[in-house]
C-alpha positions in Angstrom: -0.5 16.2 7.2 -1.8 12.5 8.1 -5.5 12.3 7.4 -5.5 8.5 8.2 -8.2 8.4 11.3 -10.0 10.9 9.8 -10.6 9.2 6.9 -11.3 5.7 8.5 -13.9 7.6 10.2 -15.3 8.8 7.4 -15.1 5.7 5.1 -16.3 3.6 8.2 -19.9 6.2 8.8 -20.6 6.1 5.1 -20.4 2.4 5.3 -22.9 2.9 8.0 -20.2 0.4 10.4 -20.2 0.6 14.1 -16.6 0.7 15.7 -17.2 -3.0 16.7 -18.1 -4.1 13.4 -15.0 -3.0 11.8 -13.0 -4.2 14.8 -14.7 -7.4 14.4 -13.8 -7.6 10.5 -10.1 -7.0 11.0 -9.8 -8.7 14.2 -9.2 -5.6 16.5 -10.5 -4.4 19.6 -12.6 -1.6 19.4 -11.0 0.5 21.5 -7.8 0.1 19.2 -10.3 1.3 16.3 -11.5 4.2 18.5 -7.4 5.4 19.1 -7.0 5.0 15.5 -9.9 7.1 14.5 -9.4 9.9 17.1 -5.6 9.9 16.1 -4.8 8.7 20.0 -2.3 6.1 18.3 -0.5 6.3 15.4 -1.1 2.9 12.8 1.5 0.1 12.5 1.9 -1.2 8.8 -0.1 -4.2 9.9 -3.4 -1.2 10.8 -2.3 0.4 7.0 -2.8 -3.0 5.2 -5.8 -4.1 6.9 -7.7 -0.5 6.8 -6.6 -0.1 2.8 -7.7 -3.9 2.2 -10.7 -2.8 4.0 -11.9 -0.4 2.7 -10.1 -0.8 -1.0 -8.2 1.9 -0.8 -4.7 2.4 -1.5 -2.5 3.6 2.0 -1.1 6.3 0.3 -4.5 8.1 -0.2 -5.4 7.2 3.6 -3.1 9.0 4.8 -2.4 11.9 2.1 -5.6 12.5 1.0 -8.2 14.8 3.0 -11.2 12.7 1.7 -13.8 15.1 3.4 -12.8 17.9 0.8 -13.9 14.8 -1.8 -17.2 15.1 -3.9 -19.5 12.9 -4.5 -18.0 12.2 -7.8 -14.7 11.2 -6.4 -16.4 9.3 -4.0 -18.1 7.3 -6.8 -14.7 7.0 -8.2 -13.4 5.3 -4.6 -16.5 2.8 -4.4 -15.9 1.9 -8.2 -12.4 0.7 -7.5 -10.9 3.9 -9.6 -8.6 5.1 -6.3 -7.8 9.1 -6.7 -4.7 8.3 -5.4 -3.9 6.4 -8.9 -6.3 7.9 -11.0 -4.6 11.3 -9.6 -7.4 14.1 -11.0 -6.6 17.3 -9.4 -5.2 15.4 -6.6 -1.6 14.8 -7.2 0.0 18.6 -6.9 3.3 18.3 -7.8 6.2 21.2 -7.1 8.1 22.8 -10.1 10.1 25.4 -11.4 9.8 28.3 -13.3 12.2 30.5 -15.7 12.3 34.2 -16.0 9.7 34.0 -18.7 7.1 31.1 -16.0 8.2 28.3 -18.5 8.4 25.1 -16.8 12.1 24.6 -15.8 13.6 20.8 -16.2 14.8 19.7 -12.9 17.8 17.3 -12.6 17.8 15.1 -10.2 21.5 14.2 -10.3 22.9 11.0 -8.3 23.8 12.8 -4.9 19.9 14.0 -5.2 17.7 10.9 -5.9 18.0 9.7 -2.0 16.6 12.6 -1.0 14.1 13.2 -3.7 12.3 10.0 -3.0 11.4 12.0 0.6 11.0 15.5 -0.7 9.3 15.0 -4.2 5.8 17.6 -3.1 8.9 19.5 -1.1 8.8 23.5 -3.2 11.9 24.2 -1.2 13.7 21.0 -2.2 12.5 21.2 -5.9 13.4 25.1 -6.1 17.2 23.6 -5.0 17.6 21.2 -8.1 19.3 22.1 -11.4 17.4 23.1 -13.7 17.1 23.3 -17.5 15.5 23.5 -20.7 15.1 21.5 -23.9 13.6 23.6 -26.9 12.4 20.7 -28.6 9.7 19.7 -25.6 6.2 21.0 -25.5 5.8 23.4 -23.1 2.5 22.3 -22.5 3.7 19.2 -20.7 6.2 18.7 -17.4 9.5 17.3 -17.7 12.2 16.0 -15.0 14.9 14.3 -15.6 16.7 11.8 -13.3 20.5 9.8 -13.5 20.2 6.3 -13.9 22.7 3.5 -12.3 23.2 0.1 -13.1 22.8 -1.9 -16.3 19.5 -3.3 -16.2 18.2 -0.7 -18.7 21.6 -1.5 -21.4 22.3 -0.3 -24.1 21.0 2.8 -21.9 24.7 2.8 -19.5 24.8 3.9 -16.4 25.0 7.8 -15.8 23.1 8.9 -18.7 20.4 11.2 -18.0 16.7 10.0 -18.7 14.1 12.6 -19.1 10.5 11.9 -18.4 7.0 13.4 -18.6 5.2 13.4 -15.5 2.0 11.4 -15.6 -0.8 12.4 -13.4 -3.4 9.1 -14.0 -1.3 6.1 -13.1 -4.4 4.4 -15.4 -2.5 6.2 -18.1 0.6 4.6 -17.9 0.7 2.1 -21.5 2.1 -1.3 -21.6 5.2 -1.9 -23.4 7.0 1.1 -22.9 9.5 3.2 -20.3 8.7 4.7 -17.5 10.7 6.6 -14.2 8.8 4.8 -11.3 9.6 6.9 -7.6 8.6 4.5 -5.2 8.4 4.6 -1.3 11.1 1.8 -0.5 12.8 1.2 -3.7 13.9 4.9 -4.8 13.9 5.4 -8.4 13.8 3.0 -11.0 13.8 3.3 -14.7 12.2 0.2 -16.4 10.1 -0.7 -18.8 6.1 -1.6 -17.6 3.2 -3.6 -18.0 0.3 -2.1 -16.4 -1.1 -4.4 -14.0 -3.2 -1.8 -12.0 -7.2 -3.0 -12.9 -6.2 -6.7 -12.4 -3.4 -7.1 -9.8 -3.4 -3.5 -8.5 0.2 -3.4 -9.3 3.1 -2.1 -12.2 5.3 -5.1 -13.5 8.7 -3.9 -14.2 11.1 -4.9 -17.1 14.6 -4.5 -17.5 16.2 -4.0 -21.3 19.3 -6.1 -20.1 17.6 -9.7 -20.3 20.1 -10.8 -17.1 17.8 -9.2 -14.9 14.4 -10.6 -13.5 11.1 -8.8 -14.2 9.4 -7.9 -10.4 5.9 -6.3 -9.3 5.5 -3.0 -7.6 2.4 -2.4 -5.5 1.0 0.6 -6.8 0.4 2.1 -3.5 4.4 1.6 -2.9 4.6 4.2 -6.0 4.9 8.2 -6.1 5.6 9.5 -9.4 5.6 7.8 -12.7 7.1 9.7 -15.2 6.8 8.9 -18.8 10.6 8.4 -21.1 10.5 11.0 -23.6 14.5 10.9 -24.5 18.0 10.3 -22.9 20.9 12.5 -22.9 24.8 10.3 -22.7 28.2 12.1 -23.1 30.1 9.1 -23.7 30.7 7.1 -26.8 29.5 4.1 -26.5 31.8 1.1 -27.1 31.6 -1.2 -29.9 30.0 -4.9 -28.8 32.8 -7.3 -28.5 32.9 -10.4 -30.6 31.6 -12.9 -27.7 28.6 -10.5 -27.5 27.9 -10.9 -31.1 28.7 -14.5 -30.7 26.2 -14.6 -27.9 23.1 -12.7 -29.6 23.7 -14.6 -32.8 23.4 -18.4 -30.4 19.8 -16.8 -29.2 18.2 -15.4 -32.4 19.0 -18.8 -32.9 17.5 -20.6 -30.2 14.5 -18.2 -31.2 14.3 -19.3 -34.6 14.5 -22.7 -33.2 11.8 -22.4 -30.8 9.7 -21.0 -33.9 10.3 -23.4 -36.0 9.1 -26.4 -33.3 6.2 -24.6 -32.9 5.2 -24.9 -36.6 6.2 -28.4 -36.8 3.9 -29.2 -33.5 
């Protein structure tokens, strides 16, 4: 359900705003505010980004979150910049399996299904049609999916392996430095390594393993799931590094030590 002019409503009365003073801030006519309040319209992406900037509020928990079910806690939470869309709480439901003894099934989420899984992630019926299966070493205490990657940006990890993450319900936990399964809105699923840039920049910078490829920022509000790398599963042997690729890596730890060693002498 979208709760979007409900919650501008709501956000604008506790603000104590009139309909023309929030037109006036984001340069609308009231009557456009009014539409959007009263669900009349539907927002453009231009109305999400205005209302979230607005209001500091990510457009994700505009529109998925039903803020008059909120306490006054959560509430707090919003006005002290800690968004429950990110900081998650009891918010974030998210749809899993069960075996015949209600242990937490591991969901694949093969190649042919990541497309679709970016859409139907809170879909039961879509989840209950993944594969499933289990890992006896994992904690049962935790929730695991796991996901096919593509590409080489995350080498020596190939393409086609099979990453399994633990889902992570506070995007404020996320820790720098390590690797994550990011589910985003417009960029499907990517498996990188992050820097959490959430209090500062309100955003997750992404980092590839494979040096050839650029670092980027994510908008947080452009992500769904984050899912934490606990292990990866490969079938294939991998092949031994060719002598041009040890050539290589031995001409950059040089250039490191070089760099180094300049630095010291300056």
């Amino acid at each position: 359900m979208n709760y979007f002019g409900k919650n501008i409503k709501l956000l604008r009365k506790r603000k104590k705003r009139t309909q023309n003073e929030v037109a006036a801030a984001m340069e609308l006519k009231r009557t456009t505010v009014n539409a959007l309040e009263n669900a009349i319209s539907q927002p453009t992406v231009s109305h999400l980004q205005s209302f979230s900037k607005y209001f500091g509020i990510a457009i994700d928990t505009l529109i998925n979150v039903d803020m008059q079910q909120l306490s006054e806690s959560q509430f707090a939470d919003l006005q002290n910049g800690f968004d429950v869309f990110i900081r998650g709480s009891k918010l974030r439901v998210i749809a899993t399996t069960v075996d015949s003894e209600n242990n937490d099934n591991i969901e694949f989420v093969n190649e042919k299904a990541k497309a679709g899984y970016v859409n139907c992630f809170a879909d039961p019926e879509y989840i209950g049609k993944l594969p499933v299966f289990q890992l006896p070493f994992l904690s049962k205490d935790k929730k695991y999916r796991a996901f096919t990657i593509e590409g080489d940006s995350m080498l020596p990890i190939s393409a086609g392996s099979i990453v399994i993450g633990e889902f992570i319900q506070d995007f404020y936990n996320i820790k720098s430095n390590e690797a994550y399964i990011v589910v985003t809105r417009d960029d499907g699923i990517v498996f990188k390594v992050i820097e959490n840039k959430i209090d500062a920049e309100r955003s997750l910078h992404l980092i590839s393993l494979n040096k050839a490829f650029e670092p980027y920022d994510m908008p947080i509000a452009d992500v769904t799931e984050v899912w934490k790398f606990v292990c990866y599963l490969n079938t294939s042997i991998p092949e031994p590094e060719s002598e041009i690729n040890l050539l290589m890596k031995q001409m950059d730890d040089m250039q490191q030590a070089i760099k180094k060693l300049g630095a010291k002498i300056g």
